[in-house]
LUMKOL-685673 format. One record per residue (C-alpha): x, y, z negated; residue number from 1; residue in three letters. Coordinates in steps of 0.1 Angstrom, whole numbers, plus 5000, padded with zeros to 4 digits. Layout:
N
[[X, Y, Z], NUM, 'ALA'];
...
This chain:
244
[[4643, 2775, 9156], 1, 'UNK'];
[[4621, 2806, 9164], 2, 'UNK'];
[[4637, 2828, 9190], 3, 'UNK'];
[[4608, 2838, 9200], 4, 'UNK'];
[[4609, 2827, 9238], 5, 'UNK'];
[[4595, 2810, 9258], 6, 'UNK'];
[[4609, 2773, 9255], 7, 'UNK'];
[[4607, 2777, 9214], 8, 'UNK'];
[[4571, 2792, 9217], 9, 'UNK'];
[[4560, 2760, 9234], 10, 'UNK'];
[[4580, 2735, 9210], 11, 'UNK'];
[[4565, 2752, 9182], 12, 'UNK'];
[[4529, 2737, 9193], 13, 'UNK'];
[[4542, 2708, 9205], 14, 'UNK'];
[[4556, 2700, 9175], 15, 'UNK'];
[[4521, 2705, 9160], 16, 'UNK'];
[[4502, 2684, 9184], 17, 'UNK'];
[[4527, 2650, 9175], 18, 'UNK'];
[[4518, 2658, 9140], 19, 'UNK'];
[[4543, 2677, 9125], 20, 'UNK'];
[[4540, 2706, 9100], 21, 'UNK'];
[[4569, 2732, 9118], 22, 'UNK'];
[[4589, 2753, 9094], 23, 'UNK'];
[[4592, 2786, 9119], 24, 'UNK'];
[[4626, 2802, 9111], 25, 'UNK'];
[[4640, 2834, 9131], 26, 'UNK'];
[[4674, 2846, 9128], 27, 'UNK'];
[[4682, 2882, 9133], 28, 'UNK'];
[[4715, 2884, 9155], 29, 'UNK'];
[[4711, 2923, 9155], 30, 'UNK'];
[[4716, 2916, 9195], 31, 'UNK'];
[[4703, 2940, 9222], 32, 'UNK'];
[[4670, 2929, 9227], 33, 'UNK'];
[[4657, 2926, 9194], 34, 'UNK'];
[[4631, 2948, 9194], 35, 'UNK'];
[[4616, 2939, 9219], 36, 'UNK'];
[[4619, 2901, 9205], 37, 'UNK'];
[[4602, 2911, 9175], 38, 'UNK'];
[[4571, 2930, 9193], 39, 'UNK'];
[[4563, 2893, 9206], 40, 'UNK'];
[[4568, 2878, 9175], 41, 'UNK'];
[[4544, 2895, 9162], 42, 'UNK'];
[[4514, 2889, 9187], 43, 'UNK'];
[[4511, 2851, 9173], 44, 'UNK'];
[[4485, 2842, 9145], 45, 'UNK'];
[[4511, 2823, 9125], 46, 'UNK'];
[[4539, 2852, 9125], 47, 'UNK'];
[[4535, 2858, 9088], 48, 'UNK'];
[[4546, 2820, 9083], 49, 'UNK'];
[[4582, 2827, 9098], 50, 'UNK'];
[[4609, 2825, 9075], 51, 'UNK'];
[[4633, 2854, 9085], 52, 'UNK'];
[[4669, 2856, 9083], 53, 'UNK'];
[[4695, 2888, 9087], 54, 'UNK'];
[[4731, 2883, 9104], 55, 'UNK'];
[[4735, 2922, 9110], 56, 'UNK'];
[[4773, 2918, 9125], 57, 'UNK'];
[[4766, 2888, 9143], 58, 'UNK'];
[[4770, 2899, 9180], 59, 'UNK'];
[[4794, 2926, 9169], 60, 'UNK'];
[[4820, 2896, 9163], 61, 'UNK'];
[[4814, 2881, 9199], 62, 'UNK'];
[[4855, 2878, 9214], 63, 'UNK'];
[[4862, 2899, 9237], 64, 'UNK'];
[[4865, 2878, 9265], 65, 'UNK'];
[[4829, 2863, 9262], 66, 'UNK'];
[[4801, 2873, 9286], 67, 'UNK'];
[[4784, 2897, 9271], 68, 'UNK'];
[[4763, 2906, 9304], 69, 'UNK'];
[[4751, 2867, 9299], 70, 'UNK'];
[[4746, 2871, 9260], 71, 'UNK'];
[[4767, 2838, 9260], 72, 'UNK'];
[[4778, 2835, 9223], 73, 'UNK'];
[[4798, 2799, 9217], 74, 'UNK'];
[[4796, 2796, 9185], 75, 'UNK'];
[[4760, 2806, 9176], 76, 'UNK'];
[[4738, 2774, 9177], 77, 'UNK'];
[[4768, 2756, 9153], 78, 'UNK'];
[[4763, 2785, 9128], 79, 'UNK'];
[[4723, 2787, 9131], 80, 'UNK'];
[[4720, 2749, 9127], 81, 'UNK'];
[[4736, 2746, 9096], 82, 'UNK'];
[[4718, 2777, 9082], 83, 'UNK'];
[[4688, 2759, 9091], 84, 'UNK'];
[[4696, 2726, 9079], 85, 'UNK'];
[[4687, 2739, 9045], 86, 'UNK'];
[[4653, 2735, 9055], 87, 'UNK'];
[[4648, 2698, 9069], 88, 'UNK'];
[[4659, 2670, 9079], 89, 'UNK'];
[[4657, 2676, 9113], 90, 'UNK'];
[[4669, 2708, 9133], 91, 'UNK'];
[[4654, 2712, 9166], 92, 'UNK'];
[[4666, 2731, 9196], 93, 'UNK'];
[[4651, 2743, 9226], 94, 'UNK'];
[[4681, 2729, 9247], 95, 'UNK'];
[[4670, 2718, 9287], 96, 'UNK'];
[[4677, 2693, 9314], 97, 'UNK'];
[[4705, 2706, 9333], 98, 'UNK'];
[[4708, 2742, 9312], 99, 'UNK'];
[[4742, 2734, 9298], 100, 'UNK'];
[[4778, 2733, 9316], 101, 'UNK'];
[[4819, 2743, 9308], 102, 'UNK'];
[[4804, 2775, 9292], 103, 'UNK'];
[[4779, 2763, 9271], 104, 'UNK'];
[[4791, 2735, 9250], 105, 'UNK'];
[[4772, 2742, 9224], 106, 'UNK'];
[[4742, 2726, 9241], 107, 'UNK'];
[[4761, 2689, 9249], 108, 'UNK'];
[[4751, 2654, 9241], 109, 'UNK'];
[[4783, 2653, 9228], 110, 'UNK'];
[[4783, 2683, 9205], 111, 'UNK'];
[[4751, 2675, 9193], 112, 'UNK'];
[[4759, 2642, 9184], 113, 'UNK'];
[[4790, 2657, 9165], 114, 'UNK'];
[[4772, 2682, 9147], 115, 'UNK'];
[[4745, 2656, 9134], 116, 'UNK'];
[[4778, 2635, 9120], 117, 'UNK'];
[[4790, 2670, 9104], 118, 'UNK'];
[[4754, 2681, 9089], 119, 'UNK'];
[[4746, 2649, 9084], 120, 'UNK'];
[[4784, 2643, 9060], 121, 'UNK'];
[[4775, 2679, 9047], 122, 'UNK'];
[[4743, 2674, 9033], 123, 'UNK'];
[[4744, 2637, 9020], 124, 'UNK'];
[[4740, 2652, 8987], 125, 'UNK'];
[[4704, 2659, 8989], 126, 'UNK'];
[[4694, 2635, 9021], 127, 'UNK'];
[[4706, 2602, 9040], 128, 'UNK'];
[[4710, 2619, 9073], 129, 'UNK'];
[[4706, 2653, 9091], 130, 'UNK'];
[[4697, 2655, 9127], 131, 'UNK'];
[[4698, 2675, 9160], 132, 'UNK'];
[[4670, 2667, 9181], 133, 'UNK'];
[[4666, 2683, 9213], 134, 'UNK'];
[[4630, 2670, 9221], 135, 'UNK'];
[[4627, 2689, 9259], 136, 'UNK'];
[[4663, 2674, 9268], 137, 'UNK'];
[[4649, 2657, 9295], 138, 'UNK'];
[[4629, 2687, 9311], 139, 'UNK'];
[[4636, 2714, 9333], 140, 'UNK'];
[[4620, 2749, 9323], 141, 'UNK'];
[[4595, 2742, 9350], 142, 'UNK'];
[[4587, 2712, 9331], 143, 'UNK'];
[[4582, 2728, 9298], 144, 'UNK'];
[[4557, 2753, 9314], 145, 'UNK'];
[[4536, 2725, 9327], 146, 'UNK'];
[[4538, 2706, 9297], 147, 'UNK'];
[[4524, 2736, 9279], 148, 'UNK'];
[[4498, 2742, 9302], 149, 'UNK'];
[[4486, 2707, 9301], 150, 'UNK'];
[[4485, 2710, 9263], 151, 'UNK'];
[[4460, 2738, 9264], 152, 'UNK'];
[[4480, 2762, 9262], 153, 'UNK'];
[[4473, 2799, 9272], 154, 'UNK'];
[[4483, 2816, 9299], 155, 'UNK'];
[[4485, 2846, 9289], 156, 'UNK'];
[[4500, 2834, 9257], 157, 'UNK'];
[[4525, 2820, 9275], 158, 'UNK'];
[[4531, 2856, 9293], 159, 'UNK'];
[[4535, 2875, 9257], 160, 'UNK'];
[[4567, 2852, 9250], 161, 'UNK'];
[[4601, 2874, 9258], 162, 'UNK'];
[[4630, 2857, 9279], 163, 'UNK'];
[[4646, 2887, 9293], 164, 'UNK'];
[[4682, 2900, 9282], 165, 'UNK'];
[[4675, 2935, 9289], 166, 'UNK'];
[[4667, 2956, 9258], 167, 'UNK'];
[[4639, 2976, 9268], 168, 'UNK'];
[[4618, 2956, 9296], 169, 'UNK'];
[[4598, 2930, 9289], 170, 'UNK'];
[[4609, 2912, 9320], 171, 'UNK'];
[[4642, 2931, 9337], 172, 'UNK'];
[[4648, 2917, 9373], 173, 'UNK'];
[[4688, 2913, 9371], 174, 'UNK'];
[[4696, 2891, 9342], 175, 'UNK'];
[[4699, 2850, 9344], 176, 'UNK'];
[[4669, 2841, 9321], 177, 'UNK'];
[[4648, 2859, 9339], 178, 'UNK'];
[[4654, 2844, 9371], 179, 'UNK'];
[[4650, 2809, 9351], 180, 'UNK'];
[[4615, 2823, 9338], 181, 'UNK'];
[[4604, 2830, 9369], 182, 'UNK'];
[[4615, 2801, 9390], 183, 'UNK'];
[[4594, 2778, 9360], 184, 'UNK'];
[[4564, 2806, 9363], 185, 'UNK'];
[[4563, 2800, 9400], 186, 'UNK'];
[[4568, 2765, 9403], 187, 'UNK'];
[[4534, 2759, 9379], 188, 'UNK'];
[[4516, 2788, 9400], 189, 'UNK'];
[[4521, 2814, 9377], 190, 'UNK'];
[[4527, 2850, 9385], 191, 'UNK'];
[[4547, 2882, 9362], 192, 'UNK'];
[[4551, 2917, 9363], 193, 'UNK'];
[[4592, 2924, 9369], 194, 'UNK'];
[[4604, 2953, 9372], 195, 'UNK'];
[[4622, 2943, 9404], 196, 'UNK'];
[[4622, 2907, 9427], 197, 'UNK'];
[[4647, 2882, 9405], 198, 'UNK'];
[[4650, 2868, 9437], 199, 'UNK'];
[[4676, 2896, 9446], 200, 'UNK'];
[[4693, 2894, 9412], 201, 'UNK'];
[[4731, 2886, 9412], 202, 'UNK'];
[[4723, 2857, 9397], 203, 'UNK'];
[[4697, 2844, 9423], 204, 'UNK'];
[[4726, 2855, 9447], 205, 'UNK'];
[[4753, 2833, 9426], 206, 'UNK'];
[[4729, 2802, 9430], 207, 'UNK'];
[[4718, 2805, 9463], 208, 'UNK'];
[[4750, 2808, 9472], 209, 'UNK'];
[[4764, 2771, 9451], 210, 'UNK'];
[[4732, 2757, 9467], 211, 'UNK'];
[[4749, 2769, 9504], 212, 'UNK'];
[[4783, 2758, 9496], 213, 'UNK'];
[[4769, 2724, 9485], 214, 'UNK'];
[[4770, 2726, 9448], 215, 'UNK'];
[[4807, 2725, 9453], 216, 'UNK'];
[[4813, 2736, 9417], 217, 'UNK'];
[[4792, 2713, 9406], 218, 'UNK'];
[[4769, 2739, 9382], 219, 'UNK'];
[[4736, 2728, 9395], 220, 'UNK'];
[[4715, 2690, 9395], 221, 'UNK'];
[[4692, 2680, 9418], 222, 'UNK'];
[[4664, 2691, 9397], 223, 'UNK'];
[[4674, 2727, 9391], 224, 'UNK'];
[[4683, 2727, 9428], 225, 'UNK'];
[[4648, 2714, 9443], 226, 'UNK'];
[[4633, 2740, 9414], 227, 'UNK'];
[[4653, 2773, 9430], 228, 'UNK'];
[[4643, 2762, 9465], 229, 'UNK'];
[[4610, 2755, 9455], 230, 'UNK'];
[[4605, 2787, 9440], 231, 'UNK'];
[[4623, 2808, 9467], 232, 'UNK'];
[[4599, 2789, 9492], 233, 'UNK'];
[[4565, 2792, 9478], 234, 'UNK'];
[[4561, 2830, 9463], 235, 'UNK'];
[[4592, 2852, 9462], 236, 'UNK'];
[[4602, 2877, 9488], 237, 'UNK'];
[[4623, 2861, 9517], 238, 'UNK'];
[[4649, 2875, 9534], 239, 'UNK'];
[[4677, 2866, 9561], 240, 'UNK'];
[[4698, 2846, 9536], 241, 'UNK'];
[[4674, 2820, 9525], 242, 'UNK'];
[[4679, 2784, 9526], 243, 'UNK'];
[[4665, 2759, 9538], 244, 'UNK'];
C-alpha cells in the first residue's frame, strides 16, 4: 500500500528483507499533495513496478464536517483495502503504535480484525482467508526510522520520502505529520530542512499542552509522550513554555 511516505517506503523493504516479493500499489485520491507525492515516487528504482490506481472524486466526497486541515478521511483505508485485496492474500498497512484514537477508527485492532472477517467472507471464492496485517503495530514512528536505519537503509533515501500535508513544500512546518516526521527524524539523530520550527506548529502546541494537563484526554501513551519530550529536549528550538 504505496503512499509513498515515509512508514510505507520503509515496509516496502522490509517486506523484502523477510522474503517477500511486495506488489507496490498506489492509489490516486486526487488530494492536495499529490504532486508533490508523485515527484518522490518517482526517485525510487522500482517506481515502474507500481501498480497505479485513479479515484479522481475521492477527497471531493469527504463530509463536510471532516477535518480537512488534518486530511482525516474515515472511510478511506476500508475502501483502499478491498480494492487491494484483489491482489493478495494479505493487505498490509502502515498503521503505528499509539497513531490511532476516536477519530481514526479505521486504524483499530478492532476494525482490522472486522475487516479481515469481511474481506476474508468476500473473497472466499477464490482464497481461504484474506488478511489485514499491520506489521509496524507495535512501533512508534521513531521506531520505524531506526528500524530502517539498522536495515541499511539510506539516509538520504529516507529524506526523499514525502509526509507533509501541505501541497507545495516538501516539508511545511504547521501540519501534524510533519511534526510526527520530525519528532522520529530527531529522536534517531536525524536532521530536515522545514520551512519553519514544527516545534511551533499548532499541533506541537496541542500536544505540549495534553502532555501539561496530564494527558487528561487521554490522546497520547507513554511512548508518544517520552518521544515529544525527547524530541523537544535534544534539537528543536526551546522557548518559555517547554516541559519538563
Amino acid at each position: 500500500m504505496v503512499s509513498w511516505w515515509l512508514d510505507s517506503y520503509i515496509m516496502y523493504y522490509y517486506a523484502k528483507k523477510n522474503g517477500y516479493q511486495p506488489i507496490p500499489i498506489r492509489v490516486d485520491l486526487w488530494q492536495p499533495y499529490r504532486e508533490k507525492e508523485l515527484e518522490a515516487i518517482k526517485q525510487f528504482d522500482f517506481y515502474k513496478d507500481i501498480i497505479q490506481i485513479s479515484v479522481s472524486d475521492f477527497v471531493s466526497k469527504i463530509p463536510t464536517n471532516v477535518d480537512k486541515q488534518n486530511q482525516i478521511i474515515p472511510w478511506r483505508n476500508l475502501l483502499l483495502w478491498i480494492l487491494w485485496a484483489n491482489f493478495g492474500e494479505e493487505v498490509w498497512i502502515g498503521a503505528l503504535h499509539s497513531e490511532w484514537h476516536w477519530k481514526e477508527r479505521d486504524k483499530s485492532f478492532k476494525f482490522f480484525e472486522d475487516t479481515t472477517n469481511l474481506l476474508t467472507y468476500i473473497f472466499n471464492i477464490v482464497r481461504e482467508r484474506t488478511e489485514i496485517k499491520t506489521p509496524f503495530f507495535h512501533l512508534t514512528k521513531t521506531g520505524v526510522v531506526k528500524r530502517a536505519i539498522n536495515n541499511g537503509i539510506s539516509i538520504d533515501d529516507l529524506k526523499k520520502t514525502s509526509t507533509c500535508y501541505d501541497n507545495e513544500y516538501h516539508n511545511c512546518w504547521e501540519c501534524s505529520t510533519c511534526f510526527k516526521r520530525r519528532m522520529a527524524m530527531v529522536n534517531n539523530g536525524l536532521e530536515e530542512e522545514y520551512q519553519n520550527n514544527p516545534r511551533e506548529s499548532n499541533y506541537a502546541k496541542e500536544m505540549i499542552a495534553e502532555i501539561k494537563s496530564g494527558n487528561k484526554n487521554w490522546r497520547l501513551t507513554e511512548e508518544r509522550i517520552w518521544e515529544i519530550k525527547n524530541a523537544l529536549a535534544t534539537k528543536w528550538i526551546k522557548t518559555n513554555e517547554d516541559i519538563s
